[in-house]
TORSE-207124 format. One record per residue (C-alpha): x, y, z; residue number from 1. Coordinates in steps of 0.02 Angstrom, whole numbers, plus 50000, padded with zeros to 5 digits. Each point is the difference from the previous one (the first is absolute). Example, Ala and Ser with C-alpha at 12.3 -4.5 7.8 and 13.67 -1.06 7.14 Angstrom:
REM TORSE-207124
+-------+-------+-------+-----+
|     X |     Y |     Z | pos |
+-------+-------+-------+-----+
| 50615 | 49775 | 50390 |   1 |
| 50069 | 50172 | 49967 |   2 |
+-------+-------+-------+-----+
//
This chain:
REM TORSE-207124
+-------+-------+-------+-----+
|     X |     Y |     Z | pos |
+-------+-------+-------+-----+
| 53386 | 56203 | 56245 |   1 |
| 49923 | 49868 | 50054 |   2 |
| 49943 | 49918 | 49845 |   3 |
| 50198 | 49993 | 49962 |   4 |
| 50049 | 49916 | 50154 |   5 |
| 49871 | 49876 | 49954 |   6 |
| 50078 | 49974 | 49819 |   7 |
| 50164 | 49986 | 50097 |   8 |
| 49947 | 49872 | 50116 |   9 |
| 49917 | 49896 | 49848 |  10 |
| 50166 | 50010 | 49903 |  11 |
| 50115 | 49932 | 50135 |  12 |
| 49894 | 49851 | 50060 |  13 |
| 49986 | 49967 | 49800 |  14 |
| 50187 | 50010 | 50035 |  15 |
| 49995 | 49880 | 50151 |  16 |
| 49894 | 49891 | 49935 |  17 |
| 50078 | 49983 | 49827 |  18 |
| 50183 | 49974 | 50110 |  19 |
| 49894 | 49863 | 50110 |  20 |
| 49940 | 49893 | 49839 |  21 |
| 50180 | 49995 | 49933 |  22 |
| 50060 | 49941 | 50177 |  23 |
| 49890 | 49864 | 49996 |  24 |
| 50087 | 49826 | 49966 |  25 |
| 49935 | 49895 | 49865 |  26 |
| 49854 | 49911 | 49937 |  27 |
| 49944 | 49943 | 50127 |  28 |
| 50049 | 50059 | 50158 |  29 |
| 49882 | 49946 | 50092 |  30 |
| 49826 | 49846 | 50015 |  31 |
| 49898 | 49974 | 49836 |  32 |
| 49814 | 49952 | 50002 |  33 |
| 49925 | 49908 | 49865 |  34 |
| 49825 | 49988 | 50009 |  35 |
| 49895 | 49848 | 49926 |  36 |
| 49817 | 50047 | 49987 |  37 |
| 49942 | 49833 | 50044 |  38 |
| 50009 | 49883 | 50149 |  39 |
| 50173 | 49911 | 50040 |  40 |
| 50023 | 49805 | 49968 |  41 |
| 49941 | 50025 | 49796 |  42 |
| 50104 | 50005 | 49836 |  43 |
| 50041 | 50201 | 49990 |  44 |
| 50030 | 49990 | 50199 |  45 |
| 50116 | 49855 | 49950 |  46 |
| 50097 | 50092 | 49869 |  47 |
| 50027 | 50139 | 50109 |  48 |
| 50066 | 49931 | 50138 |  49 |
| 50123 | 49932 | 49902 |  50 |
| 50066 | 50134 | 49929 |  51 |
| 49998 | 50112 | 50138 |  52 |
| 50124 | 49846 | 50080 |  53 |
| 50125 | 50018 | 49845 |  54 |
| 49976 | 50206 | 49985 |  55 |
| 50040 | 50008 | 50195 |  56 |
| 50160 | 49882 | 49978 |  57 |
| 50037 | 50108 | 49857 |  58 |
| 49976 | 50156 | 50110 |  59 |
| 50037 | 49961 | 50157 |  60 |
| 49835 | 50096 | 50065 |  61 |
| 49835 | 49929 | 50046 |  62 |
| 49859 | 49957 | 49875 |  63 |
| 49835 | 49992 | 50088 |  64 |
| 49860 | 49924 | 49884 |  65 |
| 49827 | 50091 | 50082 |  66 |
| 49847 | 49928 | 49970 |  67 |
| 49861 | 50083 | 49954 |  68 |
| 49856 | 49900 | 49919 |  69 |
| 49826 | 50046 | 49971 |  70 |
| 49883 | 50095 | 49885 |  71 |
| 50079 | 49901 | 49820 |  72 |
| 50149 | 50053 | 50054 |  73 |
| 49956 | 50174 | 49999 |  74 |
| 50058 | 50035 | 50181 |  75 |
| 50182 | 49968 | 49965 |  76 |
| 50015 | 50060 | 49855 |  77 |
| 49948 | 50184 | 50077 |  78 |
| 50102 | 49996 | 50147 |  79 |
| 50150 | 49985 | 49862 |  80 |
| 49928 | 50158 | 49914 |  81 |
| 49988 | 50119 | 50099 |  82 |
| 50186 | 49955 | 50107 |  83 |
| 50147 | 50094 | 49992 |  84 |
| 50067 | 49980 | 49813 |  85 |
| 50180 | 49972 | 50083 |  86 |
| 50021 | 49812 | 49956 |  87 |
| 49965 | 49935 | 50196 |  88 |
| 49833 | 49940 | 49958 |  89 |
| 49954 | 49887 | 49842 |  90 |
| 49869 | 49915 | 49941 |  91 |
| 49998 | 49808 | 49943 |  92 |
| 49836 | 50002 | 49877 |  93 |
| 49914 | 49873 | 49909 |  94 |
| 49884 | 50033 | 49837 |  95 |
| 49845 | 50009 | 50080 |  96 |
| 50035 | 50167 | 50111 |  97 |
| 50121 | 50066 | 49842 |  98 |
| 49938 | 49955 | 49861 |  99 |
| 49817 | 49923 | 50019 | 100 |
| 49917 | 50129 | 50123 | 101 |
| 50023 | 50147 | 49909 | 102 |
| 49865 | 49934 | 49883 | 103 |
| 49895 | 49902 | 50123 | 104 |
| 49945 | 50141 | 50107 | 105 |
| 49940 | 50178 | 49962 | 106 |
| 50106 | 50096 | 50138 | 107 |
| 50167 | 49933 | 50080 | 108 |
| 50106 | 50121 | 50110 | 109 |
| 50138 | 49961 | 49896 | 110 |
| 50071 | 50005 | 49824 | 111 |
| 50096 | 49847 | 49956 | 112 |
| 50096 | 50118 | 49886 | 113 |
| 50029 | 50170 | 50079 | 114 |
| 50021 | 49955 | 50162 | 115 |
| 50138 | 49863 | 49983 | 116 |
| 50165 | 49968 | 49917 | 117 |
| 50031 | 49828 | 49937 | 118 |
| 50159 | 49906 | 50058 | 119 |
| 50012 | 49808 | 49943 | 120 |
| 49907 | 49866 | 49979 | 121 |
| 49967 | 49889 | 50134 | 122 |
| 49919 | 49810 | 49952 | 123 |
| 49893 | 49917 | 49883 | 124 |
| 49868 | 49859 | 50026 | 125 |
| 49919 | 49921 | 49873 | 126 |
| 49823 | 49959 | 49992 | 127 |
| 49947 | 49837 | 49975 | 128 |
| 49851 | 49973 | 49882 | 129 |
| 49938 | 49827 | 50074 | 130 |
| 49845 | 49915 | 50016 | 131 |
| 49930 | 49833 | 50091 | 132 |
| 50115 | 49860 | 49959 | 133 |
| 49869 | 49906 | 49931 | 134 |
| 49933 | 50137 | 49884 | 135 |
| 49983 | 49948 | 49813 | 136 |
| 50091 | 50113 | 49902 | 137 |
| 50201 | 50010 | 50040 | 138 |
| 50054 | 50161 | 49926 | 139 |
| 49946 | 50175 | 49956 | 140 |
| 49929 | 49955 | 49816 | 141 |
| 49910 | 49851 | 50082 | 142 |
| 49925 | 50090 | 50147 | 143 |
| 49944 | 50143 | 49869 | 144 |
| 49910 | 49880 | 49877 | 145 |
| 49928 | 49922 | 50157 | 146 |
| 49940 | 50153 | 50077 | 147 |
| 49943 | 50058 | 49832 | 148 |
| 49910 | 49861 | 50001 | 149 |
| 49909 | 49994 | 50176 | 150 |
| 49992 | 50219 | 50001 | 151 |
| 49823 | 49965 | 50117 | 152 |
| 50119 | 49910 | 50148 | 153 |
| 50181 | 50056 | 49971 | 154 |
| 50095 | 50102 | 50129 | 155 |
| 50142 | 50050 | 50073 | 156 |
| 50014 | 50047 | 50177 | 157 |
| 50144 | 50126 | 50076 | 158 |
| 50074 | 50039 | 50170 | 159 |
| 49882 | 50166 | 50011 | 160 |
| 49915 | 50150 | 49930 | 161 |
| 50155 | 50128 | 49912 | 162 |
| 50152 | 49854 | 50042 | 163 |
| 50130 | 49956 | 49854 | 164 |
| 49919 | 49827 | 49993 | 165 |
| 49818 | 50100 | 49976 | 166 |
| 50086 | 50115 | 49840 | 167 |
| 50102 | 49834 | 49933 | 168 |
| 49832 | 49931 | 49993 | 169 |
| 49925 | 50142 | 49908 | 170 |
| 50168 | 50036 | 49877 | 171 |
| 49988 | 49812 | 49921 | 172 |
| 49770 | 49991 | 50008 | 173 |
| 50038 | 50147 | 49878 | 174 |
| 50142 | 49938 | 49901 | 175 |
| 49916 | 49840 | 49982 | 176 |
| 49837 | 50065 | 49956 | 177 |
| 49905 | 49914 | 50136 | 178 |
| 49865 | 50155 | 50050 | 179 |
| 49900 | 49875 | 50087 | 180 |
| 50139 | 49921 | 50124 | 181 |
| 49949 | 50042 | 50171 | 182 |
| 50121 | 50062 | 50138 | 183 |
| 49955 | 49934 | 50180 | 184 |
| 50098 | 50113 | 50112 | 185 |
| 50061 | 49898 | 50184 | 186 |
| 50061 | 50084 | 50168 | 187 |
| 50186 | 49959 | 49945 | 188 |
| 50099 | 49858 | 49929 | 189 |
| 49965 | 49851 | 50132 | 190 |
| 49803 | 49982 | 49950 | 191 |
| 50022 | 50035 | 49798 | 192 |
| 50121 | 49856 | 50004 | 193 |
| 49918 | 49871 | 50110 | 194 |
| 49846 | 50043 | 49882 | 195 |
| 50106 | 49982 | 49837 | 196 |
| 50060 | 49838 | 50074 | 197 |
| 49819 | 49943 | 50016 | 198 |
| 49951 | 50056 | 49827 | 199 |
| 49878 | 50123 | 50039 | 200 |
| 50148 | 50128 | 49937 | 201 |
| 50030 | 49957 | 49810 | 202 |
| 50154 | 50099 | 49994 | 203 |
| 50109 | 50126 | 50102 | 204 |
| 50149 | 50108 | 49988 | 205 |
| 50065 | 50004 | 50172 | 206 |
| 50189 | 50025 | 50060 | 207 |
| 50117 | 49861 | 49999 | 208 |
| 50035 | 50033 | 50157 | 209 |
| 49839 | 49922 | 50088 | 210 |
| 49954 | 49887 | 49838 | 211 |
| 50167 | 49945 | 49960 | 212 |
| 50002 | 49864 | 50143 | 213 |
| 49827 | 49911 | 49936 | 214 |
| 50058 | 49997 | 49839 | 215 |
| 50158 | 49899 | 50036 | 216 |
| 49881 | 49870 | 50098 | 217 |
| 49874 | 49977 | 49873 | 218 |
| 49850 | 50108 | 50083 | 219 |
| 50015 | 50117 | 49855 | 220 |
| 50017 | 50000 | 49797 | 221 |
| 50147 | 50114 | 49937 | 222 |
| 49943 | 50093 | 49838 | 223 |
| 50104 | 50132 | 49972 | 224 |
| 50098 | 50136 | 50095 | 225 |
| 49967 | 50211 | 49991 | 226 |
| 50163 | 50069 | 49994 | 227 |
| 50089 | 50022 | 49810 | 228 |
| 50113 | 49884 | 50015 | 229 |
| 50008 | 49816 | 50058 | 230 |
| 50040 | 49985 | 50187 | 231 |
| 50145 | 49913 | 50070 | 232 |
| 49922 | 49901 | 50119 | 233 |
| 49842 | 49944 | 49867 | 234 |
| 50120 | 49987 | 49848 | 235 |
| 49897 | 49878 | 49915 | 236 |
| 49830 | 50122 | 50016 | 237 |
| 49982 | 50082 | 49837 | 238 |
| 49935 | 50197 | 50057 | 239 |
| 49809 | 50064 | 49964 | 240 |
| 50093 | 50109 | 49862 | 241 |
| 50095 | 49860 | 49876 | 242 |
| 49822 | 49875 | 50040 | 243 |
| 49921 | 50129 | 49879 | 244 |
| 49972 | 50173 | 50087 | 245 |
| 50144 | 50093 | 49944 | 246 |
| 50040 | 50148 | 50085 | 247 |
| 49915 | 49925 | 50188 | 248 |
| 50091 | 50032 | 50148 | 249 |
| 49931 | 50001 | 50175 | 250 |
| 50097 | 49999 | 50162 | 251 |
| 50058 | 50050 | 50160 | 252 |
| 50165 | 50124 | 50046 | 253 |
| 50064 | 50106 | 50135 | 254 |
| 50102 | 50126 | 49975 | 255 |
| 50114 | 50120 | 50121 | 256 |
| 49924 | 50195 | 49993 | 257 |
| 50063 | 50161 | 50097 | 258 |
| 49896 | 50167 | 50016 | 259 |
| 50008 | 50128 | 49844 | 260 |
| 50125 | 50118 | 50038 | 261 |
| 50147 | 49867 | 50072 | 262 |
| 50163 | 50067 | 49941 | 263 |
| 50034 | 49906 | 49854 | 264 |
| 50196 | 49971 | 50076 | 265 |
| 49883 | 49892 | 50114 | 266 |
| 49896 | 49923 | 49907 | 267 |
| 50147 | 49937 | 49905 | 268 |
| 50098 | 49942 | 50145 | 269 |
| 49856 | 49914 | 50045 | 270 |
| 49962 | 49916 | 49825 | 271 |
| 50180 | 49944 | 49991 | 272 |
| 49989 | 49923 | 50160 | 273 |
| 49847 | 49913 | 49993 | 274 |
| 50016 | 49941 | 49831 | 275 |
| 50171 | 49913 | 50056 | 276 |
| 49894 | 49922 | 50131 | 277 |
| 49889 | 49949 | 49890 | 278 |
| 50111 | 49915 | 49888 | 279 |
| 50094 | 49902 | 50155 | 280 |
| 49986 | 49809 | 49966 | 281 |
| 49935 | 49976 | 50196 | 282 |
| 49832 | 50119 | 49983 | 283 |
| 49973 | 49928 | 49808 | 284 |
| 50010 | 49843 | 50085 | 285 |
| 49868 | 50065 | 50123 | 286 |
| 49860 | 50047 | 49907 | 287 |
| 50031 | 49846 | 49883 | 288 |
| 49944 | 49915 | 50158 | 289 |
| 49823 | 50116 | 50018 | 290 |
| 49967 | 49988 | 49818 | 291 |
| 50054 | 50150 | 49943 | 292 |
| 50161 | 50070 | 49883 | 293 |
| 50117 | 50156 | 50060 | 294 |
| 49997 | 50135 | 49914 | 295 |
| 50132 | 50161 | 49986 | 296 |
| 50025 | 50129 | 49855 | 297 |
| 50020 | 50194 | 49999 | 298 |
| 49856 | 50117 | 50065 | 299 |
| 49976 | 50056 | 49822 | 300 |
| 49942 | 49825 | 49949 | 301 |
| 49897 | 49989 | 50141 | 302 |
| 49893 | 50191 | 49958 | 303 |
| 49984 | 49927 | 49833 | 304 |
| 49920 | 49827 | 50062 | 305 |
| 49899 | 50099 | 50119 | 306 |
| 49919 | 50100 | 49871 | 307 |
| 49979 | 49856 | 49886 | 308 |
| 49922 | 49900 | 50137 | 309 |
| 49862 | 50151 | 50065 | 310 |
| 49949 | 50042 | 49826 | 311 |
| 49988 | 49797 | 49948 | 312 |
| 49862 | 49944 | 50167 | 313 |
| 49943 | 50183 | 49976 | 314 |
| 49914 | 49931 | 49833 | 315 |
| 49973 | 49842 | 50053 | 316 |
| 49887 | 50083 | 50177 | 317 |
| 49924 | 50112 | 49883 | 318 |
| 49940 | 49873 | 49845 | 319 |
| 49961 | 49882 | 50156 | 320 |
| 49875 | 50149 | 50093 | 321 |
| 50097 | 49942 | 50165 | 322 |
| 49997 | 50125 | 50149 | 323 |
| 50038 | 49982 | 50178 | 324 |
| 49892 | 50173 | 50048 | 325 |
+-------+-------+-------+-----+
//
């Protein structure tokens, strides 16, 4: 008897509870959290903020952009995992927790995969390959030949052990068939450049974002930019790939997650949204100003990028031996 009134009770609050979701109002009814798994004032923080302006004209409900930095971006990116899958708390990711970690260390309490569903793409920023502005080679065929030919000295130096500038490094020293090019790893992007200004850096790939401005005054040599295609804002640059490594690419991105298991009415709401957001002349105009391009797209192109991104520095960490264990 009492094992039925049990059943009985679990059937009428599925009842209630089923009668409660369908009362709800619509996506969304209520704040939205979108966490950034690094510290506020840089580029992803930027993006982020905003599009959580735009989505909360859009939807007339708060968008809080949370902060949490710390551990390669690990930290964030958990708190996202393991939240309610009910589209109140997103995730703003870049390539290194996404894409780059999942390679770099043995154990992660996340799977970039499993535990999230993609939504849109966020931003792009190139990465500048530059070197001192005195340097005597003036392109990627000239600084090969030259490096080629002093293999003892060469180097190039990145922001830090695991970072996007560290694997750009690595991608073109094996496309180029340089073995003996030496990576000097810095404490972040402020150091690497003053040293690449004073020469003891032959060559960098570093964001255009913090090496754009010494490149317009002269404090840094231009040789070619990561992404596939020419940038806007360096339209004269030829990229790494048409200077004779086809097939290079090496970059930056964010990109706008949600937990695995969001209702996928939500996750499109949310894709439409953001991608119009996106798209808006006033944010493009934006991230123009921090170096960067907007992105947008469907969440299908963005799974597909994702994988082809993870398995891409996957190969590139494992020919390189890098680990951050």
């Amino acid at each position: 008897m009492n094992s039925k009134l049990a059943l009985a009770g679990c059937l009428i609050g599925a009842v209630l509870g089923t009668g409660t979701a369908q009362a709800a109002g619509p996506y969304p009814d209520k704040p939205v959290r979108i966490v950034v798994p690094y510290p506020a004032g840089g580029s992803t923080d930027i993006l982020t903020r905003l599009l959580a302006k735009g989505l909360n004209k859009r939807w007339g409900q708060a968008v809080v952009v949370d902060n949490r930095g710390g551990a390669s971006g690990i930290i964030g990116t958990e708190v996202v995992a393991r939240a309610d899958p009910d589209g109140y708390t997103l995730l703003m990711n870049g390539n290194g927790p996404h894409t780059i970690n999942v390679s770099l260390f043995d154990k992660l309490p996340y799977d970039p995969v499993r535990d999230f569903v993609p939504i849109v793409r966020g931003m792009t920023i190139p990465l500048l390959m530059v070197a001192p502005a005195n340097a005597p080679y003036n392109d990627v065929k000239s600084f090969i030949a030259w490096a080629k030919a002093n293999k003892s000295t060469a180097n190039y130096c990145s922001i830090g052990p695991g970072s996007p500038s560290h694997l750009a490094g690595e991608l073109f020293k094996s496309m180029a068939g340089l073995p003996q090019l030496t990576h000097v790893p810095y404490k972040g992007s402020g150091p690497a450049i003053m040293d690449t200004i004073a020469g003891t850096c032959n060559v960098m790939f570093d964001a255009a974002l913090s090496s754009g401005p010494h490149v317009k005054n002269r404090k840094l040599k231009l040789l070619a930019i990561g992404t596939e295609q020419r940038d806007p804002s360096w339209p004269d640059t030829p990229t790494v790939a048409e200077s004779g490594l086809p097939g290079f690419s090496a970059y930056t991105w964010s990109a706008l997650f949600a937990p695995a298991g969001t209702p996928p009415a939500i996750v499109k709401k949310i894709q439409q949204d953001a991608d119009a957001v996106l798209r808006s002349p006033e944010l493009k105009a934006a991230l123009v100003e921090q170096g960067a391009q907007a992105g947008g797209g469907s969440s299908e192109e963005l799974a597909r990028f994702v994988d082809t991104e993870i398995a891409k520095w996957g190969k590139v960490i494992k020919d390189g031996h890098i680990t951050m264990n």
